[in-house]
N, CA and C atoms as an extended XYZ file, in Angstrom:
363
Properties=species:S:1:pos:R:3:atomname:S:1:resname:S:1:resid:I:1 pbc="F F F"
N       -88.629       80.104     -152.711 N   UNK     1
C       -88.833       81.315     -153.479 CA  UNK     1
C       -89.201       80.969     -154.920 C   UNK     1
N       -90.071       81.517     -155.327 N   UNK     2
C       -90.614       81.365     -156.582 CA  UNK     2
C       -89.656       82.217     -157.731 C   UNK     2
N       -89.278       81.742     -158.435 N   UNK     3
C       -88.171       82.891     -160.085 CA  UNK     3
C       -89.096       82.304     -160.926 C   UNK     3
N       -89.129       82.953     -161.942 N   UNK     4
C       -89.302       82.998     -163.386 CA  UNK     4
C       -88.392       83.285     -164.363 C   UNK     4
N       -88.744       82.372     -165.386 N   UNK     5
C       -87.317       82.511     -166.025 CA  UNK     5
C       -87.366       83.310     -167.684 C   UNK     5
N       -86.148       84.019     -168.091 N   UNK     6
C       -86.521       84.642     -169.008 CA  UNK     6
C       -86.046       84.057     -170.698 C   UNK     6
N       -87.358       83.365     -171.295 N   UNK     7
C       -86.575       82.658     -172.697 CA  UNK     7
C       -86.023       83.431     -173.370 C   UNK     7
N       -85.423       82.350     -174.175 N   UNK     8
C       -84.207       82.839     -175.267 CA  UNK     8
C       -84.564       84.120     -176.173 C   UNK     8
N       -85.994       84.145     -175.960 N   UNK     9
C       -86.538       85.244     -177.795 CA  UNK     9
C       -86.729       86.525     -176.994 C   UNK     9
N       -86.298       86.977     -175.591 N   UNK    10
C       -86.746       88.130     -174.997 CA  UNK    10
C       -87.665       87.662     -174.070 C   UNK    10
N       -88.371       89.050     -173.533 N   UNK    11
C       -88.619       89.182     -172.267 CA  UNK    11
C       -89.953       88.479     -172.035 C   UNK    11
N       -90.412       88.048     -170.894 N   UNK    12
C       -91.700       87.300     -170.915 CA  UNK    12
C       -92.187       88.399     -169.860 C   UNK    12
N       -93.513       88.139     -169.683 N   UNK    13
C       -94.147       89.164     -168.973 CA  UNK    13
C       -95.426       88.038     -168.472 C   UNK    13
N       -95.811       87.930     -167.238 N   UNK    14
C       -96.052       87.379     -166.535 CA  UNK    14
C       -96.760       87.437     -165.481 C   UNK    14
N       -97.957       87.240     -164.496 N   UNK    15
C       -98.795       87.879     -163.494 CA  UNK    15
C       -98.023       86.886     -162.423 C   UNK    15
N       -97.171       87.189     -161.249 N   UNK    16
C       -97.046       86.958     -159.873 CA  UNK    16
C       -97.838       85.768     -159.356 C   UNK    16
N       -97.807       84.860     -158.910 N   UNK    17
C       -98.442       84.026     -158.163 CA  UNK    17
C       -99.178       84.632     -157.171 C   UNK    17
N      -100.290       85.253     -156.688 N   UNK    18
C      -101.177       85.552     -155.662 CA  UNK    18
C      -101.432       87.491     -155.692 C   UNK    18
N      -100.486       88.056     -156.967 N   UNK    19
C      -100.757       88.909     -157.145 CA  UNK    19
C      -101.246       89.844     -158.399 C   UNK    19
N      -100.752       90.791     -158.897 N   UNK    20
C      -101.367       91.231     -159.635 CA  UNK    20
C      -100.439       92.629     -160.521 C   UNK    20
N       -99.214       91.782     -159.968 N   UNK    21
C       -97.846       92.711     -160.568 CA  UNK    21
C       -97.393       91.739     -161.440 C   UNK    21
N       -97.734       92.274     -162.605 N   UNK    22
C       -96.289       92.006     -163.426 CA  UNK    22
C       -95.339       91.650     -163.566 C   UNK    22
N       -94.091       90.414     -164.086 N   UNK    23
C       -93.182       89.763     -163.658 CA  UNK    23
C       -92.374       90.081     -165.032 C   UNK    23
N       -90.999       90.661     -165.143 N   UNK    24
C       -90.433       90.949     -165.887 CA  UNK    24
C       -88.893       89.792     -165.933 C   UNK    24
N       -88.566       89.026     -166.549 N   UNK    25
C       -87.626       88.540     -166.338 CA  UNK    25
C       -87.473       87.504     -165.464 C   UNK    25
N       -86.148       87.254     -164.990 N   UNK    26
C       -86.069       86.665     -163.367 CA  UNK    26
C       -86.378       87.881     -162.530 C   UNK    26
N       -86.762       87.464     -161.476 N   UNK    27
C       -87.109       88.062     -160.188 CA  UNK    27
C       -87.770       87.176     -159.093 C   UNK    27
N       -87.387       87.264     -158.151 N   UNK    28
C       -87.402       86.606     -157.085 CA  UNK    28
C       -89.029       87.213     -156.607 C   UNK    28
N       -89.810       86.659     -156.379 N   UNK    29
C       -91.497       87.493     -156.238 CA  UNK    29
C       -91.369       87.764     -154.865 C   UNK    29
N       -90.488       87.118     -153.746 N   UNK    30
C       -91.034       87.686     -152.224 CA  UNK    30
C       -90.769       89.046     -152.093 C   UNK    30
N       -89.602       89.424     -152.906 N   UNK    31
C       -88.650       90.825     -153.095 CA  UNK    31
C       -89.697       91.344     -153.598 C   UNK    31
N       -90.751       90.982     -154.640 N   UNK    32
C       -91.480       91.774     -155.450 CA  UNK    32
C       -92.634       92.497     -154.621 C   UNK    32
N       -92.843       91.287     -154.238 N   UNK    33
C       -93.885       91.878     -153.298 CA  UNK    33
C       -93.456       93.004     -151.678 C   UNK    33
N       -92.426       92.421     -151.431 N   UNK    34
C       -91.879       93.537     -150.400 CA  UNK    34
C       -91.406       94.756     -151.173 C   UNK    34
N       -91.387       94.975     -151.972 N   UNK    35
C       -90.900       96.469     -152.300 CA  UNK    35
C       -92.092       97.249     -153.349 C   UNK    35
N       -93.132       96.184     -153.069 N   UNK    36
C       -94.321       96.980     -153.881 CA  UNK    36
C       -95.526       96.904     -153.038 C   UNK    36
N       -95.307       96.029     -151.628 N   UNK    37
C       -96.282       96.879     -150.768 CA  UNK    37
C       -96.232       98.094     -150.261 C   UNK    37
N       -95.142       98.901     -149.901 N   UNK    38
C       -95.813      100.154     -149.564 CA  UNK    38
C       -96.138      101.031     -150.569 C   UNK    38
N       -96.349      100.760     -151.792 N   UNK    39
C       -97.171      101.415     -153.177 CA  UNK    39
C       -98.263      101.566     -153.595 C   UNK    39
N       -98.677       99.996     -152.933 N   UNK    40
C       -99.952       99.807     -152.604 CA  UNK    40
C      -100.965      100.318     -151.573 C   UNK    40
N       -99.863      100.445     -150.462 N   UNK    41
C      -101.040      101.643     -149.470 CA  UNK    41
C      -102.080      102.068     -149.778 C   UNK    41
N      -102.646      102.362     -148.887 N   UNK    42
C      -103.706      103.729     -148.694 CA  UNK    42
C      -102.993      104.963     -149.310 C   UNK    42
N      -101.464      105.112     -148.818 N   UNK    43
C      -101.229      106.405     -148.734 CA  UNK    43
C       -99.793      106.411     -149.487 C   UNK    43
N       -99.904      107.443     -150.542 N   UNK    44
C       -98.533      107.684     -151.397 CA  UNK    44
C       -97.416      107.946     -150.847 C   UNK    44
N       -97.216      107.782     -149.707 N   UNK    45
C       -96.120      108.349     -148.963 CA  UNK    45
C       -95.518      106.838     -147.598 C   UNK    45
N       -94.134      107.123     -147.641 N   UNK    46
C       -93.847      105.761     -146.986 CA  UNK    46
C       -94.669      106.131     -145.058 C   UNK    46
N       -95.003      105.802     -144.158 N   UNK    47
C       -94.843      105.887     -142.897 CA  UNK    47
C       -94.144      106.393     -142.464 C   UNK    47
N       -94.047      107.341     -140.974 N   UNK    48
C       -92.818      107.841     -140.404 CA  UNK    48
C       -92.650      106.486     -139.543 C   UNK    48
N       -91.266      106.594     -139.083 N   UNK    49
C       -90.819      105.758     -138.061 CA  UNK    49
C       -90.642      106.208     -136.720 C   UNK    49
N       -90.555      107.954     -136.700 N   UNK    50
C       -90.320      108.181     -135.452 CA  UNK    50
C       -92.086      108.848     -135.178 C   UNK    50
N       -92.073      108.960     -133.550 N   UNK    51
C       -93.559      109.613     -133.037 CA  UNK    51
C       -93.137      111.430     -133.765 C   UNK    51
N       -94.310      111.971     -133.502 N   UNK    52
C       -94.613      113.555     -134.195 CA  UNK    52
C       -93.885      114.379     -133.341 C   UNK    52
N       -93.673      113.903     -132.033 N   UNK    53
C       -92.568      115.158     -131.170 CA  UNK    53
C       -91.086      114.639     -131.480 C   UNK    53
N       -90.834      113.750     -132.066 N   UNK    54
C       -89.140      113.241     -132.421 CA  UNK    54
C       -89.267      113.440     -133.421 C   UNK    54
N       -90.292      114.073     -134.699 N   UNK    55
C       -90.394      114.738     -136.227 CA  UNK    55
C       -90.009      116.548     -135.796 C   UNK    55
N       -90.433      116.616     -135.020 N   UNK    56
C       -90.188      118.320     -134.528 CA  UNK    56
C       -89.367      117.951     -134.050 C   UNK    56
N       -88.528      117.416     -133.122 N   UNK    57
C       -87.643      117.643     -132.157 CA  UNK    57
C       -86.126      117.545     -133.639 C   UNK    57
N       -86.376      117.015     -133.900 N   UNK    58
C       -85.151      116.208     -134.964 CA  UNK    58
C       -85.394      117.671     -136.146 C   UNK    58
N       -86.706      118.151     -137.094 N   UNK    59
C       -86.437      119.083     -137.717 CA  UNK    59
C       -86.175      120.439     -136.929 C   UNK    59
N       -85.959      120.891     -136.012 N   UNK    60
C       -85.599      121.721     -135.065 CA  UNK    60
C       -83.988      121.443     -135.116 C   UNK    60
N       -83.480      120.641     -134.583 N   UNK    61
C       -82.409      120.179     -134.134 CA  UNK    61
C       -80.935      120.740     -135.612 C   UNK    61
N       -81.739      119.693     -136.389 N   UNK    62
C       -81.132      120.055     -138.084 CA  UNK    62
C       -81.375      121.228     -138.618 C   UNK    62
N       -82.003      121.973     -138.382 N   UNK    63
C       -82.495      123.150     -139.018 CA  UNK    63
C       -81.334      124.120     -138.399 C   UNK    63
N       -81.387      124.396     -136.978 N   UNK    64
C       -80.585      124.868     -136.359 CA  UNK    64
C       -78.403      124.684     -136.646 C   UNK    64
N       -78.658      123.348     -136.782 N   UNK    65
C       -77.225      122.746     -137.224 CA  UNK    65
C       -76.764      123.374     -138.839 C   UNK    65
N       -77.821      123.271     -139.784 N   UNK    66
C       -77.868      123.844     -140.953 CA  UNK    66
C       -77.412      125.277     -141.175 C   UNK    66
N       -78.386      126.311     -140.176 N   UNK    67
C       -78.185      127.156     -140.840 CA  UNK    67
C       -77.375      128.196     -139.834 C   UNK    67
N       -76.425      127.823     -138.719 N   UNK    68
C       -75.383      127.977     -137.827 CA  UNK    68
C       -74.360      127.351     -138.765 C   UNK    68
N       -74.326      126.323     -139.466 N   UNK    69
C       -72.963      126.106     -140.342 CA  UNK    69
C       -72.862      126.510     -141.742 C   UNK    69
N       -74.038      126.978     -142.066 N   UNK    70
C       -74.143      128.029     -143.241 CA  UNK    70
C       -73.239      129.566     -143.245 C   UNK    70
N       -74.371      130.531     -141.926 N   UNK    71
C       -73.734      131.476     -142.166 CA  UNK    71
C       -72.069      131.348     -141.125 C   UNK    71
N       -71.932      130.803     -140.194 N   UNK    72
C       -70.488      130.352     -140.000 CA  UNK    72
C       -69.664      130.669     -141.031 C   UNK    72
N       -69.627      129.338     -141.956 N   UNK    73
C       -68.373      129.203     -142.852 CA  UNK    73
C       -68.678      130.352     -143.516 C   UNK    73
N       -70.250      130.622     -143.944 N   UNK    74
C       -70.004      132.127     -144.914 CA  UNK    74
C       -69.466      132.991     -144.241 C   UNK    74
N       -69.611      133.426     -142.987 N   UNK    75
C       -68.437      134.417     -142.447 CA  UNK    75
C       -66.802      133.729     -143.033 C   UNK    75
N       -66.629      132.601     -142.487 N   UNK    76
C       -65.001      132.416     -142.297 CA  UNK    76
C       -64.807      133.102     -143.614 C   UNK    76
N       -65.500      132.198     -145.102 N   UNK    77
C       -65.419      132.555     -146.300 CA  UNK    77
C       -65.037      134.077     -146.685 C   UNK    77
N       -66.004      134.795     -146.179 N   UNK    78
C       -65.992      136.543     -146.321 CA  UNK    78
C       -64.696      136.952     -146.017 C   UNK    78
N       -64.450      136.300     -144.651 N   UNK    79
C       -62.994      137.468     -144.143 CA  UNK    79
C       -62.302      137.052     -144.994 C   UNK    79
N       -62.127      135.834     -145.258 N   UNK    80
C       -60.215      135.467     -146.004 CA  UNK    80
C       -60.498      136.233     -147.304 C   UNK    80
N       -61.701      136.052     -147.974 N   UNK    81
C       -61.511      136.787     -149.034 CA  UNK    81
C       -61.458      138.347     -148.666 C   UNK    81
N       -61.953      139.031     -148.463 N   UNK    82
C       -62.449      140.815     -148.092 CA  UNK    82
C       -61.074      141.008     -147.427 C   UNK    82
N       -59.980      140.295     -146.154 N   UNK    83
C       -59.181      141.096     -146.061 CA  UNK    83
C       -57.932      140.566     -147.279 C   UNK    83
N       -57.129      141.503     -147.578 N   UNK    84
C       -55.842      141.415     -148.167 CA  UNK    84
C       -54.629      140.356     -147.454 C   UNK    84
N       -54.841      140.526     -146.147 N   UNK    85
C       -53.681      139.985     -145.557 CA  UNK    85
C       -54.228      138.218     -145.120 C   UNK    85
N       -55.330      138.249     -144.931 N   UNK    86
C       -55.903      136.842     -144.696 CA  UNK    86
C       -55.648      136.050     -146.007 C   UNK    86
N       -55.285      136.497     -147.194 N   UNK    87
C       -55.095      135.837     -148.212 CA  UNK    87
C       -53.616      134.849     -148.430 C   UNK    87
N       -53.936      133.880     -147.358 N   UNK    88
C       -52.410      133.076     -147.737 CA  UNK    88
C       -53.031      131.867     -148.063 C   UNK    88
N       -52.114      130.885     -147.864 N   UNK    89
C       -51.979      129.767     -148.513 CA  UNK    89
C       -53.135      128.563     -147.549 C   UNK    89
N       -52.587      128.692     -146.032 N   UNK    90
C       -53.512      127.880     -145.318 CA  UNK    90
C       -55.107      128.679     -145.068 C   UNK    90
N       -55.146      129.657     -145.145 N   UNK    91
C       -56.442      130.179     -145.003 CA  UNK    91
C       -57.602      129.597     -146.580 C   UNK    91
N       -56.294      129.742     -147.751 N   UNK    92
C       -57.430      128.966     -148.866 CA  UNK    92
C       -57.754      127.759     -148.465 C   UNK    92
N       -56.908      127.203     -147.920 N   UNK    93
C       -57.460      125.883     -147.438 CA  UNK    93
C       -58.442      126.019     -146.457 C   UNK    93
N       -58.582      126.664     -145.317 N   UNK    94
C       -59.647      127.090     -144.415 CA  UNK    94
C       -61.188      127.523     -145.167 C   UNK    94
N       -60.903      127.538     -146.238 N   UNK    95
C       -61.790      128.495     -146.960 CA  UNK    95
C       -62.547      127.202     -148.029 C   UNK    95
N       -61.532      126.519     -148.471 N   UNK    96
C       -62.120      125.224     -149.072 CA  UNK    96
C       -62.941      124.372     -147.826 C   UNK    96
N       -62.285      124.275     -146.697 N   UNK    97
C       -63.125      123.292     -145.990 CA  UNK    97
C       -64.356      124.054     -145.360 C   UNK    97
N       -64.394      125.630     -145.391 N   UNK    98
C       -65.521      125.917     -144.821 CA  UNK    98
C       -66.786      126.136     -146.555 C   UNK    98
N       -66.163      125.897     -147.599 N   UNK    99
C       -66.949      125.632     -148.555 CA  UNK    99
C       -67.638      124.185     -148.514 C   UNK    99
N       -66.861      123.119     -148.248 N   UNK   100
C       -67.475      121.917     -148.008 CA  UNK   100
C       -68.479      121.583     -147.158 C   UNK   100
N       -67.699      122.097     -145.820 N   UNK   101
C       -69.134      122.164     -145.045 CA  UNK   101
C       -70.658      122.694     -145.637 C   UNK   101
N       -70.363      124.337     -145.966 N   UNK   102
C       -71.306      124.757     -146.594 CA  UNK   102
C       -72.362      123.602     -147.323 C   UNK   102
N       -71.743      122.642     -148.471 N   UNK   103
C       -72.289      122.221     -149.008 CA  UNK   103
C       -73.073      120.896     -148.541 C   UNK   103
N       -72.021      120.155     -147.550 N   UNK   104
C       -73.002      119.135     -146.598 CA  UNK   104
C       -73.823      119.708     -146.067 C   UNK   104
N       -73.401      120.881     -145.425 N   UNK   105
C       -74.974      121.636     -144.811 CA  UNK   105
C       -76.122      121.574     -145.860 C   UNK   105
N       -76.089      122.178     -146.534 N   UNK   106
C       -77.524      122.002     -147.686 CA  UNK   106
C       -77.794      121.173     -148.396 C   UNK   106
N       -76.477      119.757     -148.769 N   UNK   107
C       -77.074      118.382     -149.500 CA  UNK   107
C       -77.400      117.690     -148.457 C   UNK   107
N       -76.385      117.716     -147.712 N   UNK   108
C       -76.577      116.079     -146.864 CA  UNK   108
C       -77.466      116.001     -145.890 C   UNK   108
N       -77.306      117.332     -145.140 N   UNK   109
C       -78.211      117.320     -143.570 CA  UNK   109
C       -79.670      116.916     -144.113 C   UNK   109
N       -80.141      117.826     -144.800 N   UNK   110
C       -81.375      117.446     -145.103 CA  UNK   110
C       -81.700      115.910     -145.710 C   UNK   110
N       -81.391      115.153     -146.344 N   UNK   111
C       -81.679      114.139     -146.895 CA  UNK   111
C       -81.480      112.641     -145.309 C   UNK   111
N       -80.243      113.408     -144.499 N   UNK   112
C       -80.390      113.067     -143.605 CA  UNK   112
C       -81.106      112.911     -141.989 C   UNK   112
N       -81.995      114.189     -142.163 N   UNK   113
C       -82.900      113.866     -141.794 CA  UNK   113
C       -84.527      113.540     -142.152 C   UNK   113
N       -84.424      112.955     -143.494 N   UNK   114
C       -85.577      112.333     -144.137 CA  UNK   114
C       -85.465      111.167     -144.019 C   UNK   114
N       -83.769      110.848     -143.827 N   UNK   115
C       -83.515      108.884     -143.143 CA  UNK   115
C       -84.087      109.046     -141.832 C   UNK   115
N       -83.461      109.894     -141.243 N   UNK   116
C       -83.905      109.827     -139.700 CA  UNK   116
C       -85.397      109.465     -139.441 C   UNK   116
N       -86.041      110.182     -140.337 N   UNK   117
C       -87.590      110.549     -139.947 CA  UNK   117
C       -88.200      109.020     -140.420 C   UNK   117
N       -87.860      108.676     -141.591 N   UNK   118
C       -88.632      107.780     -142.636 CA  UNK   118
C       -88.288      105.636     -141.994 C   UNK   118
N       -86.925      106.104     -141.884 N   UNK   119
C       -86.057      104.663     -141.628 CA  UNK   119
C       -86.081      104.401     -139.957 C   UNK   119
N       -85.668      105.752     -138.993 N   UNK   120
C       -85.133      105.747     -137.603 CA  UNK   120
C       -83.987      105.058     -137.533 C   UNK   120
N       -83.035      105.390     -138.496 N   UNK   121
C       -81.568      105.019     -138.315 CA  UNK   121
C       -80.943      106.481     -137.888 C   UNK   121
């Protein structure tokens, strides 16, 4: 592996052995080059990993999971608050975990299936 090293007076700046990136510091260039070929593409966007019917099948799948655990917990949410008597102690707690969900539903699912699609993990 090729490094470059960075002198004492600051940063050196440097052209890559066989390329045409920029070398800031130490850096290991095989890394450099693996994480700046897909930039280089044709195309601004990484590759999918899965085929186009496991891109539908998978945003179908999540979409459905999403927005069944959306309005869900927003029901559970509604009753404990709206009735008087649902207002005890374990129902706030029922009410916190159907807030959490809520919120994995709309951060996580989605980002998780952009791994799915992008990585195929």
């Amino acid at each position: 592996m090729d490094y470059y090293e960075v002198p004492r007076n600051g940063w050196s700046t440097r052209t890559a052995p066989g390329t045409s990136n920029e070398v800031h510091g130490l850096v290991n260039i095989s890394l450099l080059d693996e994480v700046t070929a897909p930039l280089t593409a044709s195309k601004p966007w990484p590759t999918m990993r899965q085929p186009g019917y496991a891109v539908a099948l998978l945003a179908v799948a999540y979409s459905i999971v999403a927005v069944v655990g959306v309005l869900s917990n927003g029901l559970v949410i509604s009753v404990i608050y709206a009735q008087p008597r649902m207002r005890t102690v374990i129902n706030y707690f029922l009410a916190n975990l159907a807030t959490a969900d809520i919120l994995v539903c709309v951060f996580v699912l989605p980002v998780t299936l952009l791994q799915n699609i992008y990585t195929g993990e």
